[in-house]
C-alpha positions in Angstrom: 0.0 0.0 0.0 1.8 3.1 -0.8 2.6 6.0 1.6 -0.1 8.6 1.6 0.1 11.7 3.9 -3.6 12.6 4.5 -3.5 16.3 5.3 -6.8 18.1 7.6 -8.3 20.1 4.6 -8.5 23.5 6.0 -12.1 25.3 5.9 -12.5 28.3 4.0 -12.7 30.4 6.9 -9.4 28.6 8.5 -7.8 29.4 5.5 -8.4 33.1 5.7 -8.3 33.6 9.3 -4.8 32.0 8.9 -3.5 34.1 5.8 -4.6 37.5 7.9 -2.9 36.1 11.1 0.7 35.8 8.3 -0.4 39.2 7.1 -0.6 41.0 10.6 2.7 39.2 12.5 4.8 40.5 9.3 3.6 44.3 10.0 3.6 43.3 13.8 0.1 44.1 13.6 -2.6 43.6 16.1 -6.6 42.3 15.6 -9.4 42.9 17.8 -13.0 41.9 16.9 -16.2 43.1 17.9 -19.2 40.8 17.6 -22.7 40.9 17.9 -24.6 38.5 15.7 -21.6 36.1 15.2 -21.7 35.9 18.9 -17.8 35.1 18.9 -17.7 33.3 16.3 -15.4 35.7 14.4 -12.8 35.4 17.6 -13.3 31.6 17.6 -12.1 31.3 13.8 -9.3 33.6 14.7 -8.4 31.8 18.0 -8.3 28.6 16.3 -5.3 29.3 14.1 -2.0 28.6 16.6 -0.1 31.5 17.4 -2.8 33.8 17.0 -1.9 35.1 20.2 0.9 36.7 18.6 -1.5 39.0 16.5 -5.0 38.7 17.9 -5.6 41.3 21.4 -9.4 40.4 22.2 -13.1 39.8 20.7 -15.1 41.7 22.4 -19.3 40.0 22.4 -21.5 42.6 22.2 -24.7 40.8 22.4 -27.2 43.5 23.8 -27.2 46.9 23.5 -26.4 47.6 26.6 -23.2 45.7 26.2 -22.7 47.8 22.9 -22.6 51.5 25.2 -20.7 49.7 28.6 -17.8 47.5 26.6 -17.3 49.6 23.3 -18.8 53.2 24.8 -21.3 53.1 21.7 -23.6 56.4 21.9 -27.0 55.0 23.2 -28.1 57.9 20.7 -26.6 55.9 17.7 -28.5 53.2 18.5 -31.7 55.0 19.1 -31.6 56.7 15.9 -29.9 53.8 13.4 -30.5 50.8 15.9 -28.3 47.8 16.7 -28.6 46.8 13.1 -26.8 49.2 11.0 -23.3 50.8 9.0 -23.5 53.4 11.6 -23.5 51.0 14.8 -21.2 48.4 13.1 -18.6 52.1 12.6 -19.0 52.7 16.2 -18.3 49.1 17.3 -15.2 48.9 15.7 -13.9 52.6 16.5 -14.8 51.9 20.4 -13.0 48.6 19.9 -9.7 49.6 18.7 -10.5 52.6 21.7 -10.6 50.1 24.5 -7.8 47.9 23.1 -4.1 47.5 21.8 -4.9 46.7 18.4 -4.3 48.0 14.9 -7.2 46.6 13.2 -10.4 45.9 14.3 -13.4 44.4 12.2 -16.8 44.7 13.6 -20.3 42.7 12.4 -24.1 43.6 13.9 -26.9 41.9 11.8 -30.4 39.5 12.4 -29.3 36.1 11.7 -32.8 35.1 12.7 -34.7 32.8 12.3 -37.0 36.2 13.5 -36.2 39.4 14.8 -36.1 40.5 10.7 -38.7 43.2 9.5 -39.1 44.9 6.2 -36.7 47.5 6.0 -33.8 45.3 7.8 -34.8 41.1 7.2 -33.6 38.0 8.6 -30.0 38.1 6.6 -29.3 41.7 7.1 -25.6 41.9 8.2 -23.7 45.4 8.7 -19.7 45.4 8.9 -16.9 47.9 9.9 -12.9 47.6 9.7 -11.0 49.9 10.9 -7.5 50.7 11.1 -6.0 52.6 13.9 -4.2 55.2 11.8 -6.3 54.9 8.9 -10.2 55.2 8.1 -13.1 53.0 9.0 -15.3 51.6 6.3 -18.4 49.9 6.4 -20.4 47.6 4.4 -24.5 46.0 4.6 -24.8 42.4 2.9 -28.1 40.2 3.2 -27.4 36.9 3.2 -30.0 33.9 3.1 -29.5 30.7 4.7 -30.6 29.6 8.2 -28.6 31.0 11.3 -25.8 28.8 10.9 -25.6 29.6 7.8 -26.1 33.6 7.9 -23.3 33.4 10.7 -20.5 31.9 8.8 -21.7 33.8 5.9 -20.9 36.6 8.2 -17.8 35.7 9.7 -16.3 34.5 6.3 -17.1 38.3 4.8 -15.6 39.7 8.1 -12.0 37.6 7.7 -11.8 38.3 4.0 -12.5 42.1 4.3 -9.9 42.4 7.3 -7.6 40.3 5.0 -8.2 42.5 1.8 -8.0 45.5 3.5 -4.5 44.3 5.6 -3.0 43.8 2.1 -3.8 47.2 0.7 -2.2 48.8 3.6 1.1 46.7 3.1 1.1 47.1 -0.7 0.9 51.1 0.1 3.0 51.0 2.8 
């Protein structure tokens, strides 16, 4: 029988999460997350990848609102007038998480992953994201995905890798 060397196949979401880690430990760069609808699940990718503690500060779960103003000193006016779900919150979740932490880069993700909580003008799907770089600019993006939850949350956390990734690589290409 000959040799063969069967290799883990790496996930999609391994794969990126392991490519930004490469990308951040050569800029001695650091990540920090901030989560709501993923529920950690962004920090749990990251975490997964061994040495991440080399690049990787914190995730920060922002479940509730209430977390959203105490951990991440979100305005409780943002969220009255865009709510929980939106570009602006997902901006101020990533601004207050590079503010309470160590890191260069921060991605942040708010959404409804359902299966309710969705109404017309923001459904079951709706996902708003924010990257931010500490000397740079913060930019922010609103995807719908379908799916179930599951499937709406990796959706979500594979969008949230591969934004942080593309955007790490544009700042070392103009560096």
């Amino acid at each position: 029988m000959p040799d063969v060397n069967i290799a883990p196949i790496m996930s999609e979401i391994e794969m990126l999460a392991e490519r930004l880690g490469r990308e951040l430990l050569t800029r001695g760069e650091w990540l920090t997350t901030a989560e709501s609808c993923t529920g950690g699940g962004l920090s749990h990718a990251v975490t997964a990848i061994a040495g991440s503690s080399t690049w990787f500060d914190r995730g920060f779960v922002t479940y509730s609102n209430a977390a959203k103003v105490d951990m991440l000193g979100i305005a409780e006016t943002t969220l009255e007038r865009h709510g929980a779900v939106s570009e602006a919150t997902a901006r101020a979740m990533a601004q207050g998480a590079l503010k309470h932490s160590k890191a260069d880069w921060t991605v942040a993700v708010t959404g409804i992953a359902g299966p309710g909580g969705g109404t017309p003008d923001k459904p079951v799907g709706m996902v708003c994201f924010a990257w931010a770089q500490r000397d740079g600019g913060c930019e922010a993006l609103t995807c719908n995905f379908s799916g179930d939850r599951a499937e709406i949350r990796e959706q979500a956390v594979r969008l949230a890798l591969s934004g942080a990734l593309k955007r790490a690589m544009a700042a070392t290409l103009m560096a």
